[in-house]
Phi, psi and omega in degrees: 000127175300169169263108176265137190243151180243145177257151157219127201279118198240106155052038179069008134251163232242118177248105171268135195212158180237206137312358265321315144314063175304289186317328204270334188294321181308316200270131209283335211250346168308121170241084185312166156251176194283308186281009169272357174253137184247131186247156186263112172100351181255137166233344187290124200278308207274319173300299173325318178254008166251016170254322177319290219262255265289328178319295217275357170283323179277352189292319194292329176315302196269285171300333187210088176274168185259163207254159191268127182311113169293123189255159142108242225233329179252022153272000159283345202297323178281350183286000000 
């Protein structure tokens, strides 16, 4: 199986980054961690882990949002 690589625009350069995981990436049910994005090419510890969360933050955003508590009349309805 190739290695799939993802680009990410860090202030107009181009961050190449994978998965830690290739199969696990395909599952819809999958909730990566932060140290599951692997970046290509960075030696600075400290920009690598703020681009790492910046990364896996918009992924959680986009794929899994957090879902919102129903108020008022209708968080009573099933009860």
């Amino acid at each position: 199986m190739d290695l799939v690589i993802f680009g990410y625009d860090n202030n107009g350069t181009n961050v190449k980054w994978h998965w830690s995981d290739q199969k696990k990436q395909y599952w819809k049910t999958w909730k990566p961690k932060v140290e599951d994005v692997i970046l290509i090419g960075l030696t600075n510890k400290k920009e690598n882990g703020k681009i790492q969360q910046e990364i896996w933050d918009d992924y959680m955003q986009k794929e899994h949002p957090k879902k919102e508590k129903l108020t008022g009349m209708y968080a009573r309805r099933n009860k």
